[in-house]
DSSP file (Angstrom, degrees, kcal/mol; ACC not computed):
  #  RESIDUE AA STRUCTURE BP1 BP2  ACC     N-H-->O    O-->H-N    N-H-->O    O-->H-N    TCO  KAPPA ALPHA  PHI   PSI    X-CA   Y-CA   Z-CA
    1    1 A X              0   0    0      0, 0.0     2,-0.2     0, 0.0     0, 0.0   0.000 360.0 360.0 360.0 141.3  104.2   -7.4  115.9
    2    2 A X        -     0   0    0      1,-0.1     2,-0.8     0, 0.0     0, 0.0  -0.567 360.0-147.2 -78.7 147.2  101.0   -5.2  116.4
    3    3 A X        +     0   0    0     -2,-0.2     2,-0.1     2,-0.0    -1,-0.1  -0.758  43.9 156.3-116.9  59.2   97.7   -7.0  114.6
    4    4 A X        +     0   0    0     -2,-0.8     2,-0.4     2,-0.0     0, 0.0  -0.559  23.7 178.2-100.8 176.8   96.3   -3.6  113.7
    5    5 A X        -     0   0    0     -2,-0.1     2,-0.4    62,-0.1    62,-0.1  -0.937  12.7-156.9-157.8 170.9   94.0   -3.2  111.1
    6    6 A X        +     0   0    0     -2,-0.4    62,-4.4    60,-0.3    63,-0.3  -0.913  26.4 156.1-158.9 115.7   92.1    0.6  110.1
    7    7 A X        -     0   0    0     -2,-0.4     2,-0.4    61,-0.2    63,-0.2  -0.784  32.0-136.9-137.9-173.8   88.9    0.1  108.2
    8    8 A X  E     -a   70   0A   0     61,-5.3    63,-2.8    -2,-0.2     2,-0.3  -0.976   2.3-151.2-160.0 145.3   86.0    3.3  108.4
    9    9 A X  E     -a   71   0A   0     -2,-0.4    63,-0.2    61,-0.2     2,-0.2  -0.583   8.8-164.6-138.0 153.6   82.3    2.8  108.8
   10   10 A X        -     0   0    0     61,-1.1     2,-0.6    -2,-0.3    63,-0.3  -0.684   3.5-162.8 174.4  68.9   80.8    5.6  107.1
   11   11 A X        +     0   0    0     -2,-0.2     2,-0.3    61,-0.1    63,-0.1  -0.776  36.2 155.7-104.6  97.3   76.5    5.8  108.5
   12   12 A X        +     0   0    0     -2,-0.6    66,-0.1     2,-0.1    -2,-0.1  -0.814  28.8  29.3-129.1 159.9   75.1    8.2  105.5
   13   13 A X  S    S-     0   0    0     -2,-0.3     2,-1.1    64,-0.1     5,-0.1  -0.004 101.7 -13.5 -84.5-136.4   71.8    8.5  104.2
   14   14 A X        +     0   0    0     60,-0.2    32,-1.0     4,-0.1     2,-0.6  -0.328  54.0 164.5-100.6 116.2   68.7    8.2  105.4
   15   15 A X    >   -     0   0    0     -2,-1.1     3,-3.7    30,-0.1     4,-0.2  -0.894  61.7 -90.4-114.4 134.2   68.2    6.5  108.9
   16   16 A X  T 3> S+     0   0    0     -2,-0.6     4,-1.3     1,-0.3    -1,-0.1   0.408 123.0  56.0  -3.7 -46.2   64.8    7.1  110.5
   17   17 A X  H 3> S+     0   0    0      2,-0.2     4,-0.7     3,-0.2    -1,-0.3   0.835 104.9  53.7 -55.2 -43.8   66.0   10.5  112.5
   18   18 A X  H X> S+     0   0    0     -3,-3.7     3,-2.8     2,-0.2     4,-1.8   0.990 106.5  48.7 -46.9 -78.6   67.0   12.0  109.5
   19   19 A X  H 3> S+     0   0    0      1,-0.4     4,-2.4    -4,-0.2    -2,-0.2   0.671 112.8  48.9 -61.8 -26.5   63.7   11.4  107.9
   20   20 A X  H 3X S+     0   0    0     -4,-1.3     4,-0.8     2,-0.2    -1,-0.4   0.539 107.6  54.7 -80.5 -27.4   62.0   12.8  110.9
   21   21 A X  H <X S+     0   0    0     -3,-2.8     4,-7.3    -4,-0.7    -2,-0.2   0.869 112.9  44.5 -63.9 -53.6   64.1   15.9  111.0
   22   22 A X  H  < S+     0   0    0     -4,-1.8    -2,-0.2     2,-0.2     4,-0.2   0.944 103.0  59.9 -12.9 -91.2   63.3   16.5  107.7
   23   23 A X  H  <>S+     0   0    0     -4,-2.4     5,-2.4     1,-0.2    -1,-0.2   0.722 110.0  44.7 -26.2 -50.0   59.7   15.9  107.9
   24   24 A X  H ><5S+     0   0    0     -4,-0.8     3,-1.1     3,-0.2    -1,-0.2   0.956 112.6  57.6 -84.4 -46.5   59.4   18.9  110.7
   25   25 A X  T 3<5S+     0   0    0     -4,-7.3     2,-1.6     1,-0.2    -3,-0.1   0.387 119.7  26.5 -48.4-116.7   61.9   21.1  108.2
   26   26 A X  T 3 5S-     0   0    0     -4,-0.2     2,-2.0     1,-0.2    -1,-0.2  -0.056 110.6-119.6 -45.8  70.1   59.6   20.9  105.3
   27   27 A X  T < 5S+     0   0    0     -2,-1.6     2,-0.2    -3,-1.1    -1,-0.2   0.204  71.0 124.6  12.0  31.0   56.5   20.5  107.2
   28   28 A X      < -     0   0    0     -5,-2.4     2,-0.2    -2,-2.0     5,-0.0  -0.682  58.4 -83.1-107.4-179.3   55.7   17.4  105.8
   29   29 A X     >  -     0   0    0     -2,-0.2     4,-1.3    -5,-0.0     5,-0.2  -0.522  26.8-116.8-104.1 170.4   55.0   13.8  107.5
   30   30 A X  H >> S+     0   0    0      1,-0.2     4,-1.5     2,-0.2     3,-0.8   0.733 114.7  41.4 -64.5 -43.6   56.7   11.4  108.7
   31   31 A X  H 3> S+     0   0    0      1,-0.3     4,-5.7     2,-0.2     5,-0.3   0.884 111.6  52.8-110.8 -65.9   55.1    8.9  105.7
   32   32 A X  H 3> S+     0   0    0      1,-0.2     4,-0.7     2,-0.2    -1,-0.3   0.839 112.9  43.4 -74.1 -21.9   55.2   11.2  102.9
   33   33 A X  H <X S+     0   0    0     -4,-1.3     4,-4.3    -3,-0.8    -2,-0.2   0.823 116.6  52.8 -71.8 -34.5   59.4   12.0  103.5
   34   34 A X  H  X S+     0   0    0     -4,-1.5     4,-1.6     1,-0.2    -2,-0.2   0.946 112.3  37.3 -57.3 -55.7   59.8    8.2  104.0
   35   35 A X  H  < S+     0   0    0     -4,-5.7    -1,-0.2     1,-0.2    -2,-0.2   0.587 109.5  64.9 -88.1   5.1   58.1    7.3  100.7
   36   36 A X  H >X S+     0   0    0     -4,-0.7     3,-0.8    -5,-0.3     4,-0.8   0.864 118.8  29.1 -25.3 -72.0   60.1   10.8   99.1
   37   37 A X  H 3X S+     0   0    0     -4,-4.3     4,-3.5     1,-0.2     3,-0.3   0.844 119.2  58.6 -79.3 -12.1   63.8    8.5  100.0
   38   38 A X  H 3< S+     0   0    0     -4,-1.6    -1,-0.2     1,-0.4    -2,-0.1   0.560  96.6  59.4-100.1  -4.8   61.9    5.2   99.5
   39   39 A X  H <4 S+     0   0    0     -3,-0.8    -1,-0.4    -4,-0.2    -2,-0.2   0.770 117.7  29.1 -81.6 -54.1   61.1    6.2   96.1
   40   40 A X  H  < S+     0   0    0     -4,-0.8    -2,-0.2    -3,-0.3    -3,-0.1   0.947  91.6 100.5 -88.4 -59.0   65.1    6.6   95.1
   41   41 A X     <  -     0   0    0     -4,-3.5     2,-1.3     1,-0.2    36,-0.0  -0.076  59.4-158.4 -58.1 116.4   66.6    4.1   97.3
   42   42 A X  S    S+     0   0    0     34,-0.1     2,-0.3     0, 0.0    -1,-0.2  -0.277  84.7  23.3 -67.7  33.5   67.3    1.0   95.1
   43   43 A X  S    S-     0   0    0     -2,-1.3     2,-0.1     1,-0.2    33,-0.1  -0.472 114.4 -58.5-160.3-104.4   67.4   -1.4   98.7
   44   44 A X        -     0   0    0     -2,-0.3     2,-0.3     1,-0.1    -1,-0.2  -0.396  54.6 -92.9-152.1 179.6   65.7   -0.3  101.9
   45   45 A X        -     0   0    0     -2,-0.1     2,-0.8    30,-0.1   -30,-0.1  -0.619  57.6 -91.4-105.9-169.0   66.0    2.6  104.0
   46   46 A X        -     0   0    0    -32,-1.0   -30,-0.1    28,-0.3     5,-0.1  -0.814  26.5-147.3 -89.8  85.3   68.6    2.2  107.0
   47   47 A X        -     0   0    0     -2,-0.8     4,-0.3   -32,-0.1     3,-0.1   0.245  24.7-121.2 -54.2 175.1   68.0    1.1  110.4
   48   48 A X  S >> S+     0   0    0      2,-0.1     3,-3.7     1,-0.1     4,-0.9   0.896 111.3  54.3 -70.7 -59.0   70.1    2.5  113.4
   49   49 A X  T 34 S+     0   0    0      1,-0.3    -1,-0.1     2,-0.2    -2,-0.1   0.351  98.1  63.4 -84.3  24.6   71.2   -1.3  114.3
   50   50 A X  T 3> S+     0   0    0     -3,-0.1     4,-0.6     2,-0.1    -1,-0.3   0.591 102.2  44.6-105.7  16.4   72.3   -1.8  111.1
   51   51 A X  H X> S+     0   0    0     -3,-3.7     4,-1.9    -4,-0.3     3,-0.5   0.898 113.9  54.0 -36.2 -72.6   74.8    0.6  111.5
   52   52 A X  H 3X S+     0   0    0     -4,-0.9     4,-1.8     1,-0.3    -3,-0.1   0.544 108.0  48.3 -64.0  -5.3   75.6   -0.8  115.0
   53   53 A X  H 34 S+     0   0    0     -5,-0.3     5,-0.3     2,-0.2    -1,-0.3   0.921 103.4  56.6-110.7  -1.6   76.1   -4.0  113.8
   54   54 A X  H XX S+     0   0    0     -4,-0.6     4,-1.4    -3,-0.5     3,-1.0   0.806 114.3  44.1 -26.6 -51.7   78.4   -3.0  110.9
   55   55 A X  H 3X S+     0   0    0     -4,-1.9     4,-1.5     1,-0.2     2,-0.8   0.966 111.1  58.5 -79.5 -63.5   80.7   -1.2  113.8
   56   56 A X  H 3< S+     0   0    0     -4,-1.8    -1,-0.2     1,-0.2    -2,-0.2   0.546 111.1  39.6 -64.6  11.4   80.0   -4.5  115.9
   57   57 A X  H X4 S+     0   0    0     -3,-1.0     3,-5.9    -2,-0.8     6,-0.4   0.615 109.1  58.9-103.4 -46.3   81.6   -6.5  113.1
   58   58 A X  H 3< S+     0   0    0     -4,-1.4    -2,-0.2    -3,-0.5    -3,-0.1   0.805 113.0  39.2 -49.8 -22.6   84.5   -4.1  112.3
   59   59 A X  T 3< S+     0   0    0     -4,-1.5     2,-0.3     3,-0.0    -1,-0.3   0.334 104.0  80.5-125.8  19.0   85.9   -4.3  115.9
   60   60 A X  S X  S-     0   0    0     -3,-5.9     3,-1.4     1,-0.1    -3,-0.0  -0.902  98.4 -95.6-117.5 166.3   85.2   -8.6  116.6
   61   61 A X  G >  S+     0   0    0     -2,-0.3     3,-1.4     1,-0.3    -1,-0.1   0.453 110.7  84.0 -44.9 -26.8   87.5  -10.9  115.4
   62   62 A X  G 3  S+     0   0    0      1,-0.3    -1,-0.3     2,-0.1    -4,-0.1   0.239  86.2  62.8 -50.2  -5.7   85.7  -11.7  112.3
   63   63 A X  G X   +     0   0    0     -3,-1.4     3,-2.6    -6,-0.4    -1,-0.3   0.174  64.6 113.2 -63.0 -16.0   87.2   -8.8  110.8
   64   64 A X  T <  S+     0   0    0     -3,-1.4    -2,-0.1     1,-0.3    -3,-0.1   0.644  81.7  40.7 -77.0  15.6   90.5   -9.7  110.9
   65   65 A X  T 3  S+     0   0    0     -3,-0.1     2,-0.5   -60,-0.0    -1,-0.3  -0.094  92.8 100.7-119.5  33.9   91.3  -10.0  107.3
   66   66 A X    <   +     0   0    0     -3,-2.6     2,-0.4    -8,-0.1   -60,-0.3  -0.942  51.1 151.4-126.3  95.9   89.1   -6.8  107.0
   67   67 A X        -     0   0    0     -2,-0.5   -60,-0.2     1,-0.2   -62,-0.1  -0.980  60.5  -0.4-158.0 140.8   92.1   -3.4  106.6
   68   68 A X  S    S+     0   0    0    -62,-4.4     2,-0.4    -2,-0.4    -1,-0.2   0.965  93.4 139.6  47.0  65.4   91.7    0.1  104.8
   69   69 A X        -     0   0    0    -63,-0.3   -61,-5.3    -3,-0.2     2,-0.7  -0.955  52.4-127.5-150.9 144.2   88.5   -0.6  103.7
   70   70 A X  E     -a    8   0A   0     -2,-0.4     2,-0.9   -63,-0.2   -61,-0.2  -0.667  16.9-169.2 -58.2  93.6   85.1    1.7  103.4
   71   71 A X  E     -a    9   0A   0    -63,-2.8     2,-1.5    -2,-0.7   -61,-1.1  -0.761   9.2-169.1 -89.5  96.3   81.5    0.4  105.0
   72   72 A X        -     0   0    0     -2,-0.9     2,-2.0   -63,-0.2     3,-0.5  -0.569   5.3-162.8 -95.5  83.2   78.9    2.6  103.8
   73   73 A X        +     0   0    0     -2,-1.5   -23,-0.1   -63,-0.3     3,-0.1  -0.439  43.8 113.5 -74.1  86.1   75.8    2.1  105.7
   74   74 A X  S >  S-     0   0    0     -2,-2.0     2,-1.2     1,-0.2     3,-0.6   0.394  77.9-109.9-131.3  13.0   72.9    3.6  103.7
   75   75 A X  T 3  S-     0   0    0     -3,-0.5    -1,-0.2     1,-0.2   -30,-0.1  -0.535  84.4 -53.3  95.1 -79.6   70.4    1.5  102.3
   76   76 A X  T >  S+     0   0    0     -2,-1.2     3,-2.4   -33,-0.1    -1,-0.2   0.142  99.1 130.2-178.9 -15.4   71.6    2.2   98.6
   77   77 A X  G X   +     0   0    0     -3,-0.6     3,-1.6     1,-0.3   -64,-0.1   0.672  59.1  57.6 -55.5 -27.0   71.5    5.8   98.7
   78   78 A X  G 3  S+     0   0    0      1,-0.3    -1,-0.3    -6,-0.1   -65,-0.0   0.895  90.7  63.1 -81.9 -25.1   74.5    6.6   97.5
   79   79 A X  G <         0   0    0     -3,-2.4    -1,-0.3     1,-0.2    -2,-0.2   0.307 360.0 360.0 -72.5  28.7   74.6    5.0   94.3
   80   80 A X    <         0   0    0     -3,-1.6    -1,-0.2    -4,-0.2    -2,-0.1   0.279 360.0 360.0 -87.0 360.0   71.5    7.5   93.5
């Protein structure tokens, strides 16, 4: 029997690139877009590596009672 497990990592709102893409659309700086999401977001805003280590948990063994479930790494953003 196969040990498979299907779970889905899901990296949405605003991580540092984002905010910096932004910034240069609407000509504003990097500071003033930051405190814009930092303003909503009920936690923090979202690093890249804690994305990566969300995927690094989802595919080590510490996951293996982990199946058909949603990781939304955003800081909080979506409950806004």
């Amino acid at each position: 029997m196969y040990r498979v497990t299907v779970s889905l990592q899901a990296p949405k709102g605003p991580v540092f690139r984002v905010i910096s893409r932004r910034a240069e659309a609407t000509g504003k700086t990097f500071e003033e877009m930051k405190k814009f999401y930092m303003d909503q977001i009920p936690s923090t805003l979202c690093h890249p590596y804690e994305v990566a280590k969300a995927a690094l948990f989802l595919v080590s063994d510490d996951s293996s009672g982990v199946t058909a479930q949603h990781f939304c790494v955003s800081g909080g953003i979506e409950v806004l």
